[in-house]
ZADO-1210 file (C-alpha; in nm, 4 decimals, padded with zeros to 6 digits):
<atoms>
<atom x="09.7859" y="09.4205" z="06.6331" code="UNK" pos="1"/>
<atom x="10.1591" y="09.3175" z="06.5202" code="UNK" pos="2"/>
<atom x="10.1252" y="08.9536" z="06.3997" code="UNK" pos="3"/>
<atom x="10.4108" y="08.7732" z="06.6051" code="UNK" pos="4"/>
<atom x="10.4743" y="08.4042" z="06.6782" code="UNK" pos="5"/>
<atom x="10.5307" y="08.2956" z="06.9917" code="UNK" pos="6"/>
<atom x="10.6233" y="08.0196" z="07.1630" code="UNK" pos="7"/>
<atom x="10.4128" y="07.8773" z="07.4143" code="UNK" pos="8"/>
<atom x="10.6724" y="07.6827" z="07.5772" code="UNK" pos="9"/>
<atom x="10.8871" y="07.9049" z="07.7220" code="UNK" pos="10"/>
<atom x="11.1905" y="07.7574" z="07.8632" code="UNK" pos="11"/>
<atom x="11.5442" y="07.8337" z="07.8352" code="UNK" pos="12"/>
<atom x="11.7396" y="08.1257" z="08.0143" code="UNK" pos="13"/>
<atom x="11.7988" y="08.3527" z="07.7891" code="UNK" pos="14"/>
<atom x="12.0424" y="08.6525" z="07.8840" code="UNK" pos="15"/>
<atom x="12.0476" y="08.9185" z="07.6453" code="UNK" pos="16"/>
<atom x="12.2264" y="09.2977" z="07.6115" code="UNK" pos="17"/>
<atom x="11.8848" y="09.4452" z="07.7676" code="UNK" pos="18"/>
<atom x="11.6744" y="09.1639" z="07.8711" code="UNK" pos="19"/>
<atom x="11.7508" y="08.8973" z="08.1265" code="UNK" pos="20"/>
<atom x="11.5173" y="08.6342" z="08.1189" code="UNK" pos="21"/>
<atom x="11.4757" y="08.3364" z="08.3903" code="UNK" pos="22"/>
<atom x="11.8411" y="08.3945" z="08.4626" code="UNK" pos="23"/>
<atom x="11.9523" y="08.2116" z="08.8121" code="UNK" pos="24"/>
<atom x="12.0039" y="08.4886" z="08.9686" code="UNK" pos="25"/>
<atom x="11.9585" y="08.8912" z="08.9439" code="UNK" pos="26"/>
<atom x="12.2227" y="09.2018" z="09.0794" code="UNK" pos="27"/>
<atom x="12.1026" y="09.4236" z="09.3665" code="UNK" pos="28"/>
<atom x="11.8117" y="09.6334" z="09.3918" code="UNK" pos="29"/>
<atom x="11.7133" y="09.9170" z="09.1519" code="UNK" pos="30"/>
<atom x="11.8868" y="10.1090" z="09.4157" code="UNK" pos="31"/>
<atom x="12.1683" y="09.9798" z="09.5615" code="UNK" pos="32"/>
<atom x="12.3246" y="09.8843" z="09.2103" code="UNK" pos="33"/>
<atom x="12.3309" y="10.2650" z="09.1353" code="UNK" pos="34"/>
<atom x="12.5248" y="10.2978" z="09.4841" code="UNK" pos="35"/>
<atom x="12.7483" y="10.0188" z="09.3516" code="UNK" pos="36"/>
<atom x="12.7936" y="10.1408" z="08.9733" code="UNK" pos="37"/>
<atom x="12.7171" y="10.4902" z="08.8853" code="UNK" pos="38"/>
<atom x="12.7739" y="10.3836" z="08.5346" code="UNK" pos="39"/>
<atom x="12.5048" y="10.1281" z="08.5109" code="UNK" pos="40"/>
<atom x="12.2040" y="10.1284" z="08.6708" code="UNK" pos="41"/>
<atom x="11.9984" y="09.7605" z="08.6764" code="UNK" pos="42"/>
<atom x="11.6083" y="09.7900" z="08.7142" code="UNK" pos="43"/>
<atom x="11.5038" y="09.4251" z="08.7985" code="UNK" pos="44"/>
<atom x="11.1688" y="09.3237" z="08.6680" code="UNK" pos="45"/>
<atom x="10.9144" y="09.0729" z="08.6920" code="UNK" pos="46"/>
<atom x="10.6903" y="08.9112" z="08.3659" code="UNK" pos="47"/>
<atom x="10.5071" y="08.6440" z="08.3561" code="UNK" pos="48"/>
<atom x="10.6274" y="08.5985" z="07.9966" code="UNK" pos="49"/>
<atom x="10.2967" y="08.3946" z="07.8704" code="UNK" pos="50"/>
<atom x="10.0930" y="08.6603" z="07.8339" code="UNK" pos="51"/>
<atom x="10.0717" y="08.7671" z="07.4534" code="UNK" pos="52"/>
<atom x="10.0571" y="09.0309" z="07.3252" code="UNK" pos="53"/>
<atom x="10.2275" y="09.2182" z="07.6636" code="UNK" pos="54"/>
<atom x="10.4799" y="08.9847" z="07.6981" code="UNK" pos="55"/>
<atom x="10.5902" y="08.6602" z="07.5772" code="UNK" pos="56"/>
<atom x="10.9078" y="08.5108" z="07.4278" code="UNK" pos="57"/>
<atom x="10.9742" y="08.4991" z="07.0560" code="UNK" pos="58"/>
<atom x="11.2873" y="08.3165" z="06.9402" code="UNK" pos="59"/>
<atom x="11.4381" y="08.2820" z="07.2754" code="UNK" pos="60"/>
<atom x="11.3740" y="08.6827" z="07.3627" code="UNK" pos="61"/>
<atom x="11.0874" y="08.8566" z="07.5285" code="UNK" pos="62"/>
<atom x="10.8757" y="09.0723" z="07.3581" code="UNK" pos="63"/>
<atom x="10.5780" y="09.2317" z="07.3247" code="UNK" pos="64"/>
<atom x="10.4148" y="09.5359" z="07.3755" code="UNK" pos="65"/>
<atom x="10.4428" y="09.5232" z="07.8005" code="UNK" pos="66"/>
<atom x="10.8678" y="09.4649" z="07.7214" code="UNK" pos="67"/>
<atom x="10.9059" y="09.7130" z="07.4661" code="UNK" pos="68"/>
<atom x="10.7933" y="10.0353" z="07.6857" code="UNK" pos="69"/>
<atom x="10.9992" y="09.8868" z="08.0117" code="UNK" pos="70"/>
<atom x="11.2659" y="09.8934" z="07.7872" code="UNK" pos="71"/>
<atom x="11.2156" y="10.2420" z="07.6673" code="UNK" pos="72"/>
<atom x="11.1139" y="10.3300" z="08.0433" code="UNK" pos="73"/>
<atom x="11.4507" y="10.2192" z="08.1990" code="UNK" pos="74"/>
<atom x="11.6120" y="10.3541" z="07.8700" code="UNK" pos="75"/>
<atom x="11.4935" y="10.7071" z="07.9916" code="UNK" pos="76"/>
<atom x="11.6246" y="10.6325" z="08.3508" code="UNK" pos="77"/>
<atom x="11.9555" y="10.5628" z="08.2191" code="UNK" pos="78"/>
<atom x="11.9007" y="10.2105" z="08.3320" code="UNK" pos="79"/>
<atom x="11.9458" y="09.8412" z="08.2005" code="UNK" pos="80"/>
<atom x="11.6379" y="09.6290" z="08.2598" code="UNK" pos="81"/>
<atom x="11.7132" y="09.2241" z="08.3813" code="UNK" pos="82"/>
<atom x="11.3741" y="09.0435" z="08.3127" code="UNK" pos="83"/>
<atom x="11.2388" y="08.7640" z="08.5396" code="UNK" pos="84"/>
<atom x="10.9826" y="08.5738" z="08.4226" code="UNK" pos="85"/>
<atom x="10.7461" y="08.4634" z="08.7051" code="UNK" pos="86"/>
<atom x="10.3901" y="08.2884" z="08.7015" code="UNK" pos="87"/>
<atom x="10.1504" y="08.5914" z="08.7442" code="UNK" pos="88"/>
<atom x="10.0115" y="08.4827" z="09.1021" code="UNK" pos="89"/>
<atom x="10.3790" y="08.4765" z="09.2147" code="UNK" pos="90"/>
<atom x="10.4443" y="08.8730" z="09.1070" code="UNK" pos="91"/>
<atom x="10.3484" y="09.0203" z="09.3808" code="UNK" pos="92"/>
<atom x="10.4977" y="08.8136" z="09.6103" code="UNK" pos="93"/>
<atom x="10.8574" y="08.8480" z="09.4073" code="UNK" pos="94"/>
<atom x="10.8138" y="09.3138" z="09.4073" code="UNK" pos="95"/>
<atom x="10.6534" y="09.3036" z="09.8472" code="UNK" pos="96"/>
<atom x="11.0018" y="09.0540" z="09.9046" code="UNK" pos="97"/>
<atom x="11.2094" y="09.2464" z="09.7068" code="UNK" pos="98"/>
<atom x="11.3343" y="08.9602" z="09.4390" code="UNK" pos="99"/>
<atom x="11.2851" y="09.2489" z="09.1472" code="UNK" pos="100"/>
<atom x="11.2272" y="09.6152" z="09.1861" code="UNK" pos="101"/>
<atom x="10.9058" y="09.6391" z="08.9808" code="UNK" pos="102"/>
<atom x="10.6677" y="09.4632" z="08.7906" code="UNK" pos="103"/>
<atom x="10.4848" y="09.4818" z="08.4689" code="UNK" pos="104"/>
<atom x="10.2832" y="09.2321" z="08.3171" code="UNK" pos="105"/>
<atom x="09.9274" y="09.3505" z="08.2124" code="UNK" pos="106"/>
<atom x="09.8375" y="09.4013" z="08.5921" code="UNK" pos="107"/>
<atom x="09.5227" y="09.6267" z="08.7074" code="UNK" pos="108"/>
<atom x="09.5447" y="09.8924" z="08.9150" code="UNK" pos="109"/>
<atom x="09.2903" y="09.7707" z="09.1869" code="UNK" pos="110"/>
<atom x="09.2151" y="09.9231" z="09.4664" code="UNK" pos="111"/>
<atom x="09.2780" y="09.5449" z="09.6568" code="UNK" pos="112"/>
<atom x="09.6276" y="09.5974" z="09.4904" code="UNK" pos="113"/>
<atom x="09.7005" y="09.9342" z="09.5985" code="UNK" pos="114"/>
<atom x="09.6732" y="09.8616" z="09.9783" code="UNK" pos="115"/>
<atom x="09.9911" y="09.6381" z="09.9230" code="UNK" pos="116"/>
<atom x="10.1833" y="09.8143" z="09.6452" code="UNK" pos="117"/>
<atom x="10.2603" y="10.1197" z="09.4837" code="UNK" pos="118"/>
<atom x="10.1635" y="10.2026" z="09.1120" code="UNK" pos="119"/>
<atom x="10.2733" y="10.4146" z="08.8628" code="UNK" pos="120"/>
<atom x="10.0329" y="10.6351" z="08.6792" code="UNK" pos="121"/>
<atom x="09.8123" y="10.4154" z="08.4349" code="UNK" pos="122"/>
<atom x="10.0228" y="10.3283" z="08.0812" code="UNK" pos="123"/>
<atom x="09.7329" y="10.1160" z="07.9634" code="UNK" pos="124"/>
<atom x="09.3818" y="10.2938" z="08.0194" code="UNK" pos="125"/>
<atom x="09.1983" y="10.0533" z="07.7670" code="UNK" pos="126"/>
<atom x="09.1496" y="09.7085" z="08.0123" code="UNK" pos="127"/>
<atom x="08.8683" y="09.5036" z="08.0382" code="UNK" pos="128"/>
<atom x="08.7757" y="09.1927" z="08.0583" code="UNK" pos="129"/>
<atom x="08.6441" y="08.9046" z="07.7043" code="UNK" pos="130"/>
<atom x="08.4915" y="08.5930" z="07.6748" code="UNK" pos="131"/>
<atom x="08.6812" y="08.3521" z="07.4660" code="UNK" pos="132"/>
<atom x="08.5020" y="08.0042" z="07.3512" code="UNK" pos="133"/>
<atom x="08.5421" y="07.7491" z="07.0929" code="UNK" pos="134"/>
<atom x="08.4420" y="07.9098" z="06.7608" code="UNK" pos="135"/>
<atom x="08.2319" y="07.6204" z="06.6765" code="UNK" pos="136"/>
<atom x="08.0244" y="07.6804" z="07.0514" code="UNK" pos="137"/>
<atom x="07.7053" y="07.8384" z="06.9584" code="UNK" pos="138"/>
<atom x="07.6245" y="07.8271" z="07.3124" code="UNK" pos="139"/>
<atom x="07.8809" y="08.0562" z="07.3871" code="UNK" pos="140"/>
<atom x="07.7853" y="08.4069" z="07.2880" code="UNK" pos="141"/>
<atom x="07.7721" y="08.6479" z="07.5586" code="UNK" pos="142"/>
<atom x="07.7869" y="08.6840" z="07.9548" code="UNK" pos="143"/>
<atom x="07.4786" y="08.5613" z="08.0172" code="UNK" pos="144"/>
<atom x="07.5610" y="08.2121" z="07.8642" code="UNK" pos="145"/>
<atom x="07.8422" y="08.1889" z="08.1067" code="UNK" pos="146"/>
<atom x="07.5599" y="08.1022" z="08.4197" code="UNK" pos="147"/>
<atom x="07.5522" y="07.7318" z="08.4901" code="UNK" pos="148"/>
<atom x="07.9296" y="07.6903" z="08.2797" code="UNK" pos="149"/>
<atom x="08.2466" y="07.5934" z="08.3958" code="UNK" pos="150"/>
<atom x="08.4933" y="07.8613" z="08.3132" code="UNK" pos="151"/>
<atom x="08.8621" y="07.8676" z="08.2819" code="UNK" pos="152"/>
<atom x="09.0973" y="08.1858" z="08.3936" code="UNK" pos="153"/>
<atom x="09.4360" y="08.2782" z="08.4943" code="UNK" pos="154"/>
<atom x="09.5338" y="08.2254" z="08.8764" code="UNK" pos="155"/>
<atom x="09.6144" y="08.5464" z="09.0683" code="UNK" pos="156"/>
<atom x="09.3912" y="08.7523" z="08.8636" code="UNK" pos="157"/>
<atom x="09.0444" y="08.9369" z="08.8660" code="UNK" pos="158"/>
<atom x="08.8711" y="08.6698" z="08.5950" code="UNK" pos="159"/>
<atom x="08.7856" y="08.5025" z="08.8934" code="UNK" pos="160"/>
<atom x="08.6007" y="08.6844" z="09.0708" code="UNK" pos="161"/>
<atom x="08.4172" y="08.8080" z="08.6868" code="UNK" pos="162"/>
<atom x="08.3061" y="08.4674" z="08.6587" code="UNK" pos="163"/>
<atom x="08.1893" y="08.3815" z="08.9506" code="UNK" pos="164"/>
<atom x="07.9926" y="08.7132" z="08.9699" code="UNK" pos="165"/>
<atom x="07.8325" y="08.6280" z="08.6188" code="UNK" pos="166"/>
<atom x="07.6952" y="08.2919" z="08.7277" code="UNK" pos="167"/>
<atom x="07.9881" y="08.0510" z="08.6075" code="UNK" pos="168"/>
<atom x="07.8890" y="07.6880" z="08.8102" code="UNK" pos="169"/>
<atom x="08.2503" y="07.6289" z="08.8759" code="UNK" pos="170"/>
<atom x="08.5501" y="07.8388" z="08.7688" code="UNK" pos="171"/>
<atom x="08.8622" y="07.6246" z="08.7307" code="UNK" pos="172"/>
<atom x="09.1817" y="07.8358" z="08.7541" code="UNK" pos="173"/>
<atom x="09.5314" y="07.7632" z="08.6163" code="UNK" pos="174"/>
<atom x="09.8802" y="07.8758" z="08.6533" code="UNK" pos="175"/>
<atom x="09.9520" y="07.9824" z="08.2963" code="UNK" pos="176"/>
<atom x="09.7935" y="08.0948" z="08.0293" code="UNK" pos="177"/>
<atom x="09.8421" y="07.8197" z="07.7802" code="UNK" pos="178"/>
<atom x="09.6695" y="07.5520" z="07.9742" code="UNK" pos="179"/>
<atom x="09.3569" y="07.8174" z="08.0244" code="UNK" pos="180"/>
<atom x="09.3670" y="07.7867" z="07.6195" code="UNK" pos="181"/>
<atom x="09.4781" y="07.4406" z="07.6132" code="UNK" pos="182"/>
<atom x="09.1776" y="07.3256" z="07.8684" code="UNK" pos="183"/>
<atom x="08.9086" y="07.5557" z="07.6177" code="UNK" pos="184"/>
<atom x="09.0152" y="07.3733" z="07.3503" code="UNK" pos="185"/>
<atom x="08.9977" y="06.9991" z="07.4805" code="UNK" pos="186"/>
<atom x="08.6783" y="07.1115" z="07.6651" code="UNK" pos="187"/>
<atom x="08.7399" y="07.1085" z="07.9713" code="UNK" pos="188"/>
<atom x="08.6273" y="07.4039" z="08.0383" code="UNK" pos="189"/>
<atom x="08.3409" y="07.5657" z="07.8365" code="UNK" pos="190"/>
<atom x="08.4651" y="07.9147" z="07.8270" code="UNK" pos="191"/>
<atom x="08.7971" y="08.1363" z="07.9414" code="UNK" pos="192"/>
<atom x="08.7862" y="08.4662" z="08.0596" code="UNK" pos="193"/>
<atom x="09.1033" y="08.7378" z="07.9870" code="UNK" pos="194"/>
<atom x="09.1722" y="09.0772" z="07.9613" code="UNK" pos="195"/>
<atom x="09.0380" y="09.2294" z="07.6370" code="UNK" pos="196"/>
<atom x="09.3703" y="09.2301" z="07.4555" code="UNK" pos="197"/>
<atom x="09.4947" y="08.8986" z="07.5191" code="UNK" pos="198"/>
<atom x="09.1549" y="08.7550" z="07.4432" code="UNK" pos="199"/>
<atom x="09.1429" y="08.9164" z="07.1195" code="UNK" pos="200"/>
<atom x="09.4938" y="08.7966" z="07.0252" code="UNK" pos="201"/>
<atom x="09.4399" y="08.4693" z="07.0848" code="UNK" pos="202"/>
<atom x="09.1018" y="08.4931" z="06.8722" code="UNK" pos="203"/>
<atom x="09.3086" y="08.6145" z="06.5893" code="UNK" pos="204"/>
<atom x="09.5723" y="08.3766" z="06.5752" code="UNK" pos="205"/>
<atom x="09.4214" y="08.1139" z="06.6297" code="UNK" pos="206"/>
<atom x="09.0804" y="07.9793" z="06.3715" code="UNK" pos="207"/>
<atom x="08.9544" y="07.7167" z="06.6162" code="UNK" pos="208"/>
<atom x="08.8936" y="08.0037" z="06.8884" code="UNK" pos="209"/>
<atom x="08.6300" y="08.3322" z="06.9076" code="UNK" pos="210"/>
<atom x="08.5401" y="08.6235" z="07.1273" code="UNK" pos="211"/>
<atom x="08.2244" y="08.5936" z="07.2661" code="UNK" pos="212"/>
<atom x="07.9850" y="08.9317" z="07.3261" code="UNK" pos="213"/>
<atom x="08.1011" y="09.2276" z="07.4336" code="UNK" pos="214"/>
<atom x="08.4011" y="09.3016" z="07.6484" code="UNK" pos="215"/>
<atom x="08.3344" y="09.4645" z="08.0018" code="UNK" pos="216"/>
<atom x="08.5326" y="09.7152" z="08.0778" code="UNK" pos="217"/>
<atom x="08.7303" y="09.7724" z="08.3493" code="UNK" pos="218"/>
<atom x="08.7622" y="10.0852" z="08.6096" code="UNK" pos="219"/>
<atom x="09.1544" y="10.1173" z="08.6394" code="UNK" pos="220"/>
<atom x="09.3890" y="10.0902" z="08.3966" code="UNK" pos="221"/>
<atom x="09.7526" y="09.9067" z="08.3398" code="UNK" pos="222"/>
<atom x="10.0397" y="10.0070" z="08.5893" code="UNK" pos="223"/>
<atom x="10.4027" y="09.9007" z="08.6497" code="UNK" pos="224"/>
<atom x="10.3767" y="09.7575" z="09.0241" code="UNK" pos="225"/>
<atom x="10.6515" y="09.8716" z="09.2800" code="UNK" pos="226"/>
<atom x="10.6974" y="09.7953" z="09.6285" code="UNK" pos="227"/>
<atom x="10.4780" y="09.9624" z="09.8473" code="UNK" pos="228"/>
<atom x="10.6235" y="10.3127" z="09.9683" code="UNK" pos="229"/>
<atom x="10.9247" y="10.3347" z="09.7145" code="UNK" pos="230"/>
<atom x="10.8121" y="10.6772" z="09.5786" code="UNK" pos="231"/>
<atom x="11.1280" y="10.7501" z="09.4346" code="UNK" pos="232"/>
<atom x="11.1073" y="10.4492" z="09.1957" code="UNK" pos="233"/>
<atom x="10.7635" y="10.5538" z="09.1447" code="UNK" pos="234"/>
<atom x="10.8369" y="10.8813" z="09.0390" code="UNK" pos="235"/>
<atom x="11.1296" y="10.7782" z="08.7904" code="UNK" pos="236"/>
<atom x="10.9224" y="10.5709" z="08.6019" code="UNK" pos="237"/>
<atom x="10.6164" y="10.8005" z="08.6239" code="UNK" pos="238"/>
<atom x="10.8507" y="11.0334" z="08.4817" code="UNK" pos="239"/>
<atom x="10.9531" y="10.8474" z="08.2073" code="UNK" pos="240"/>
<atom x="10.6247" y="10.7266" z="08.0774" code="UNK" pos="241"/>
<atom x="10.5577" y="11.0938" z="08.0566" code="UNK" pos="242"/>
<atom x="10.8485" y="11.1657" z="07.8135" code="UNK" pos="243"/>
<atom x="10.7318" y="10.8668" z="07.6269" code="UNK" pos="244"/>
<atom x="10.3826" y="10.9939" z="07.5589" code="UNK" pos="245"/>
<atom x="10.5060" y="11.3808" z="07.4873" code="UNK" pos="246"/>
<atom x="10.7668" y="11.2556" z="07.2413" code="UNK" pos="247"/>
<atom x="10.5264" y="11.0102" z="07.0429" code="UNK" pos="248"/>
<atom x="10.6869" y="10.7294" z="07.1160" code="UNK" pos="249"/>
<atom x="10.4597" y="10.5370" z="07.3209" code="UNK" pos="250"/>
<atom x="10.2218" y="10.6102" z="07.0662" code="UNK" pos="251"/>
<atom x="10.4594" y="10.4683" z="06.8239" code="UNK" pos="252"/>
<atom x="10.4781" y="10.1241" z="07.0459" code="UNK" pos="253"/>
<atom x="10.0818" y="10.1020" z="07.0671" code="UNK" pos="254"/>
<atom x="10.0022" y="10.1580" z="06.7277" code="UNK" pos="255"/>
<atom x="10.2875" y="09.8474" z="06.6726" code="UNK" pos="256"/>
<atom x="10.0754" y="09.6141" z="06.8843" code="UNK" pos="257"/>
<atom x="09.7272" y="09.7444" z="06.9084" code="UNK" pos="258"/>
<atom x="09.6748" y="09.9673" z="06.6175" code="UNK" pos="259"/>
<atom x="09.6808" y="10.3435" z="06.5735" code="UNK" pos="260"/>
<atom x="09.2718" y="10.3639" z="06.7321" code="UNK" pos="261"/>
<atom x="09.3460" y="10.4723" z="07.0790" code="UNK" pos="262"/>
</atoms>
């Protein structure tokens, strides 16, 4: 995985050639700025920019795995992308009231999901789900040791629900991502639960932190979220990601992040 600093504290807005990130305010829809500019077309999207290593500001700029491919995806619909970044548990809310025309940011394809959005086919297909604990926490080494704990995740997504289901006492959710790390480490929590990529990247940046057992996988994989019904979006970016993977360079942008084992 591409070593990268990032900043926890993300902050300023930061309006770039490509990226446009917490700006005040966006252009029209995906579709009515191609109506309004046949020369440019603006595909609006939503990040919760705290989620390393999809997405997360470096130096002022998003990055990450999640913002390279949207880049290359709009790149391939002859489109400029503007970047919102918005707490995960507010994304959907921001694609169903039409605030940005799709979003990507490490999000399942779940079936729960699907009966209020549309999805494009699967980019990511290796999701799960990882224990991360204090590496000095010997009583942290697995899913069973999670019964009777209090366990930290991300609001708005599945980890939940995961550690509930696994026997957590109390699961104690938070808006960002930082403070799920941030309440590990000053033990307020005994354990976090992420997705398998994020856990792992935060277990090798950071000494004080570990993956515990082995990940569980998950049954869908990693879509681009649009609003429910707009099949035309849908099939623009489906058809993108498509050229991306025949021409080797999605392969190119995974083996960046997650190294060339696919």
């Amino acid at each position: 995985m591409k070593k990268a600093r990032w900043l926890a504290a993300a902050a300023a807005c930061v309006c770039a050639a490509v990226f446009m990130s917490g700006c005040s305010s966006l252009t029209g829809s995906y579709s009515s700025a191609t109506e309004q500019n046949h020369k440019e077309k603006v595909l609006r999207v939503g990040s919760d920019l705290n989620y390393p290593p999809f997405e997360f500001e470096e130096n002022g700029k998003p990055t990450g795995f999640d913002m390279q491919l949207i880049e290359a995806v709009a790149d391939r619909m002859g489109a400029k992308v503007e970047v919102e970044n918005i707490t995960f548990s507010d994304l959907i809310a921001a694609v169903k009231d039409n605030k940005v025309d799709a979003v990507i940011s490490g999000m399942e394809g779940t079936d729960a999901r699907a009966k209020d959005l549309t999805f494009s086919d699967p980019y990511f297909d290796k999701a799960g789900y990882s224990i991360l604990a204090r590496a000095d926490d010997e009583a942290v080494s697995g899913w069973e040791d999670l019964k009777g704990k209090v366990v930290g995740t991300q609001a708005g997504t599945r980890h939940t629900e995961i550690s509930v289901d696994v026997g957590a006492e109390r699961v104690q959710s938070f808006d960002q991502k930082e403070n799920v790390i941030k309440a590990l480490k000053d033990g307020t929590v005994e354990a976090a639960v992420l997705d398998t990529p994020v856990a792992m990247y935060y277990a090798k940046h950071d000494s004080g932190l570990k993956l515990a057992g082995e990940p569980k996988l998950s049954e869908k994989g990693l879509v681009i979220v649009v609003k429910k019904g707009n099949t035309e979006l849908q099939k623009e970016i489906n058809a993108a990601l498509k050229s991306l993977r025949e021409d080797g360079t999605y392969d190119s942008l995974y083996a960046e992040w997650f190294g060339s084992g696919k």
